[in-house]
C-alpha positions in Angstrom: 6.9 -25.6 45.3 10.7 -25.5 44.7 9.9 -27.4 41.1 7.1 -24.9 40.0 9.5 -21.7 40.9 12.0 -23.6 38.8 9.6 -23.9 35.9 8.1 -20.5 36.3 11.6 -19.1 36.0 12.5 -21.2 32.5 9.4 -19.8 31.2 10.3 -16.5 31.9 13.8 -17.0 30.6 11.9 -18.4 27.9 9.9 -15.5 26.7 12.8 -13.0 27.5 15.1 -14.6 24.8 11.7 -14.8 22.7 11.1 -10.9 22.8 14.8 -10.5 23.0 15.5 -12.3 19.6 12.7 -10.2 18.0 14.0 -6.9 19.0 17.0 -8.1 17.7 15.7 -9.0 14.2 14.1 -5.9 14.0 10.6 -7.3 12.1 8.4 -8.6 14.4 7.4 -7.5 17.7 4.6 -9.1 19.7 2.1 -6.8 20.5 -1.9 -7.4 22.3 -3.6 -5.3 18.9 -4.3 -7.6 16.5 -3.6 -4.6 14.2 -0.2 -4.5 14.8 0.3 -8.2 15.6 2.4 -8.3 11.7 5.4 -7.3 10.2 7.3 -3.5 11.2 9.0 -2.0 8.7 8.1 -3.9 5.2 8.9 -2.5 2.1 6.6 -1.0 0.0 7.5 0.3 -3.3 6.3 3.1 -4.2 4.9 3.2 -8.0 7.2 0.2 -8.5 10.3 2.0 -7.0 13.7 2.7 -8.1 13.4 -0.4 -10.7 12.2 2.1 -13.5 10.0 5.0 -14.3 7.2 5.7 -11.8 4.2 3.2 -12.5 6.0 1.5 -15.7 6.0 -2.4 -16.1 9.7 -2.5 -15.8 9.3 -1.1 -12.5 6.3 -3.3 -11.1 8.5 -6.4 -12.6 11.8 -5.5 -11.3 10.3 -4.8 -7.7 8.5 -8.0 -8.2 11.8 -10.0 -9.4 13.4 -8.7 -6.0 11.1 -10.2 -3.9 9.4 -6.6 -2.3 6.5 -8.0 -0.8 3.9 -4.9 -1.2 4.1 -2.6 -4.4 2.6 0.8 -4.4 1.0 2.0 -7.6 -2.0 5.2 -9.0 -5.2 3.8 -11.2 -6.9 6.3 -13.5 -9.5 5.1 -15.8 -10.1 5.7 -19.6 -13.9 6.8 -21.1 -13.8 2.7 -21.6 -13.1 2.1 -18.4 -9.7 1.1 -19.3 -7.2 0.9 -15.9 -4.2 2.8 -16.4 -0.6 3.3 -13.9 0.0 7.0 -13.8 0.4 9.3 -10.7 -0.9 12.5 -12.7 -4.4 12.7 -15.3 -2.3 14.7 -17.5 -0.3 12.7 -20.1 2.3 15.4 -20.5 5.2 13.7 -19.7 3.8 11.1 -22.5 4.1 14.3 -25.1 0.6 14.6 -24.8 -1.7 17.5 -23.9 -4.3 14.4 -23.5 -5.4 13.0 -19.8 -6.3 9.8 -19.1 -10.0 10.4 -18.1 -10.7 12.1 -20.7 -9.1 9.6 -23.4 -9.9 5.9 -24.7 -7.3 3.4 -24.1 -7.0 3.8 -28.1 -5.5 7.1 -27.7 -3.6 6.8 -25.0 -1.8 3.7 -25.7 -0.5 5.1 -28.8 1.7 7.4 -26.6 5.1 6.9 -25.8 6.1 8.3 -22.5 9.4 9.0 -21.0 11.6 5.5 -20.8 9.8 5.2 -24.3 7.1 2.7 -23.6 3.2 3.2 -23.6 1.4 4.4 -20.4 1.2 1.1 -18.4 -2.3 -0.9 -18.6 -3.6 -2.4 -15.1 -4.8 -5.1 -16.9 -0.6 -6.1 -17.7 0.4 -5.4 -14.2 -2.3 -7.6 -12.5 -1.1 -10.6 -15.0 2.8 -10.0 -14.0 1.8 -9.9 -10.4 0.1 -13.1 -11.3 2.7 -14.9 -13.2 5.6 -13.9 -10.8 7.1 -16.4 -8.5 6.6 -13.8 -5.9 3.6 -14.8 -4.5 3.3 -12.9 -1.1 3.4 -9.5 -3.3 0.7 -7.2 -2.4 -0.4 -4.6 -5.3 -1.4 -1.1 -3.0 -3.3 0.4 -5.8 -4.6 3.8 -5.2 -7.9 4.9 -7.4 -7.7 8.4 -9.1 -10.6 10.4 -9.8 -8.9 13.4 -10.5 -11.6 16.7 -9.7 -14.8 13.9 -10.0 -17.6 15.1 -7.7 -18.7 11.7 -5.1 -20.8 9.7 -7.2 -17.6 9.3 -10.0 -15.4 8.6 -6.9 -17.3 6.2 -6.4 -17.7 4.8 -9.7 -14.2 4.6 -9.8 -13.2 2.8 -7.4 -16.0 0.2 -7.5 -14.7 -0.1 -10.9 -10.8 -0.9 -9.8 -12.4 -3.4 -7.8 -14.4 -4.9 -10.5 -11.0 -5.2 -12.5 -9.0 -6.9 -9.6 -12.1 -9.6 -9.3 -11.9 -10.6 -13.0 -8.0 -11.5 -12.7 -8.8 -12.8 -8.7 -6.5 -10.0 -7.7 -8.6 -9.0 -4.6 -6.8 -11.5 -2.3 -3.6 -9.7 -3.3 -4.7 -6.6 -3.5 -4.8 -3.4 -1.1 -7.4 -0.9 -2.5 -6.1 3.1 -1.0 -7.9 6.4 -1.6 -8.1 9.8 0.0 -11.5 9.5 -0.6 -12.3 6.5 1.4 -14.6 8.6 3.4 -17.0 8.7 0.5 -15.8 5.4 -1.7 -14.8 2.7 0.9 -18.8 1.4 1.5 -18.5 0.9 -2.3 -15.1 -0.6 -2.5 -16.7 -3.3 0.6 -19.6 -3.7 -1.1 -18.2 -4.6 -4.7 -16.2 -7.5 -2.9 -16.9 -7.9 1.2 -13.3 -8.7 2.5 -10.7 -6.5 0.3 -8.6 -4.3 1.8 -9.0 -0.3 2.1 -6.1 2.0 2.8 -7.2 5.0 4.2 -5.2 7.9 2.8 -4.4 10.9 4.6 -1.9 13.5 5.1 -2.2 13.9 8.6 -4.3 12.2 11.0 -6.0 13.1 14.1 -8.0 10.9 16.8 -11.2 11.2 14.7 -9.7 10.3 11.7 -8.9 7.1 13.2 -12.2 6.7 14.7 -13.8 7.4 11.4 -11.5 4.9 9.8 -12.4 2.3 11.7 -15.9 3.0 11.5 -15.0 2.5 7.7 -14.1 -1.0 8.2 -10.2 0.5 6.6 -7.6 -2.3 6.7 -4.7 0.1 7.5 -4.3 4.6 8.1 -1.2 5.2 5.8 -0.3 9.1 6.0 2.7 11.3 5.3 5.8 11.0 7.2 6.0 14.6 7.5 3.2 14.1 10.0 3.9 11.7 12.8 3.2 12.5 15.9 3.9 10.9 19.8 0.8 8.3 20.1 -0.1 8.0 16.5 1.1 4.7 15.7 -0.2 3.0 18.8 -4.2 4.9 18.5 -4.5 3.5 15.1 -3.0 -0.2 16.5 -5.4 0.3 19.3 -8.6 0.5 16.9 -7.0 -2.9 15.1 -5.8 -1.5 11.7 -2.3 -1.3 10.6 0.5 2.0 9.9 1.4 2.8 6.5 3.6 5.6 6.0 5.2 7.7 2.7 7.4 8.7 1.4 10.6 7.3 3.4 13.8 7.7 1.7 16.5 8.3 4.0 17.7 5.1 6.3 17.6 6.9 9.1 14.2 8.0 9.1 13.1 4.5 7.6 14.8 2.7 10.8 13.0 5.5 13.2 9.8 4.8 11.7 10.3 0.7 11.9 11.3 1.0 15.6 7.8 3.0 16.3 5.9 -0.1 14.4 4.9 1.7 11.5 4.0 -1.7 9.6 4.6 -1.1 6.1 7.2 2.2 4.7 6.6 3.3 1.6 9.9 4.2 0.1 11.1 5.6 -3.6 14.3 3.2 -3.0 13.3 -0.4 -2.1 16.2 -1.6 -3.8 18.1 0.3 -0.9 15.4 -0.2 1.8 15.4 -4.2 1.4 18.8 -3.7 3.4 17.9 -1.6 6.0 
C-alpha cells in the first residue's frame, strides 16, 4: 500500500509539472473538448499582415517567409471566374471605378493598385503557399459575394473550393464566410473534409448550435464582442475560437489566456513575440 501511495503521488507530481510547464509556455493547455485540444493564441495574419499592402503577394510571401502558421486573406471572383485577393468589390484604390465581379481578369489585371503592383491573383498565392518552405501555413480565405442573392453565394464559394482542389490546396486551406448559413452544405459538398470558418460579428448560444449543425471547423467573431462563457460554449460543441482584429498586446495576451485558438492580428510581425 505504502508503494502505490508513493507511485500515486509521483504521478500526481508528474502531471502538476506537466500542466505547470504548459501554463508557463503559454500555447498549449490540455483541455477534455477535442475542439480546443490545439494551439491558444496562434497567429493569424490578417490579409497577409504588416508584410505589405492588404491582400498583396508581398504580403502573403513575407508572412509566409516568417514562418506565421495561418494567413488570413478576401476572394472575389471575375465574370471568368478568375480568384482575386481584395477586401473591397470596388477597385478604387487600384484607380479604377471597375469592381472585381463585374470585370474579367483581363481588365482588372491591367490595374496598378497602391504599392504599384496588379490586384493579386489566387491562383499566385496558392503556388507561393505551395512553394514555400513553410509548410504548416494555413491560407483562411474568406469568399466575397458582394450584394449576390443565395444561389451566387453559393456559386461562389463552391467555386473557391474548386480552385483550392486543382492546386491540392484544400488540406491547407480554411474556407470562412458570413454566409456559411447558406454556403457551407456547398463548400462540404464540393470537397467532404475542408474546413469552414463560420463568420460572425457576435455570437450567441444558437449561433453556436447552428454552427455545429453546419459541420463549421471553427466560430471566429469580432473581438469587440466577447463575452464570459463564449469561448468555452463553442469548445464545448468541438469547434475552435477565431477572433479579429487583435492589435494591441494586451488584448492579444487576454484573449490567448481565455483559449481563443487562433488571433487574427494586422501585426503578426509584432504578434509572433507576444
Amino acid at each position: 500500500m505504502q508503494h502505490m501511495e508513493s507511485k500515486q503521488r509521483q504521478r500526481r507530481v508528474l502531471t502538476a509539472v506537466v500542466v505547470l510547464s504548459a501554463a508557463s509556455a503559454g500555447t498549449v493547455v490540455a483541455c477534455d473538448s477535442a475542439g480546443a485540444a490545439a494551439t491558444y493564441g496562434k497567429v493569424s495574419a490578417h490579409r497577409g499582415g504588416d508584410y505589405g499592402i492588404d491582400n498583396s503577394l508581398k504580403a502573403i510571401n513575407g508572412a509566409l517567409s516568417h514562418g506565421v502558421r495561418d494567413i488570413e486573406g478576401d476572394v472575389y471572383f471575375t465574370t471568368d471566374q478568375v480568384g482575386v485577393l481584395h477586401h473591397d468589390d470596388s477597385l478604387q484604390n487600384c484607380h479604377s471605378s471597375r469592381t472585381i465581379t463585374g470585370s474579367t481578369w483581363a481588365q482588372v489585371s491591367a490595374l496598378r493598385c497602391a504599392d504599384g503592383a496588379r490586384p493579386t491573383k489566387l491562383a499566385d498565392v496558392l503556388r507561393a503557399f505551395l512553394a514555400s518552405s513553410n509548410k504548416s501555413a494555413v491560407f483562411r480565405v474568406e469568399v466575397k459575394h458582394h450584394g449576390e442573392p443565395a444561389a451566387g453565394q453559393r456559386t461562389a464559394a463552391k467555386l473557391l473550393v474548386q480552385r483550392l482542389a486543382e492546386k491540392n490546396m484544400t488540406g491547407r486551406a480554411i474556407v470562412q464566410d458570413f454566409a456559411w448559413r447558406n454556403t457551407a452544405a456547398t463548400i462540404h459538398a464540393a470537397h467532404p473534409g475542408i474546413r469552414v470558418s463560420c463568420l460572425e460579428k457576435s455570437v450567441s448560444a444558437a449561433d453556436i448550435t447552428t454552427a455545429k449543425s453546419k459541420n463549421c471547423y471553427d466560430v471566429s467573431y469580432n473581438a469587440a464582442n466577447w463575452h464570459t462563457g463564449l469561448h468555452a460554449a463553442i469548445h464545448g460543441k468541438g469547434m475552435q475560437v477565431a477572433v479579429w482584429t487583435v492589435d494591441a498586446k494586451a488584448q492579444f495576451t487576454r484573449l490567448r489566456s481565455l483559449h481563443a485558438n487562433v488571433i487574427i492580428t494586422d501585426v503578426p510581425s509584432q504578434a509572433l513575440h507576444w
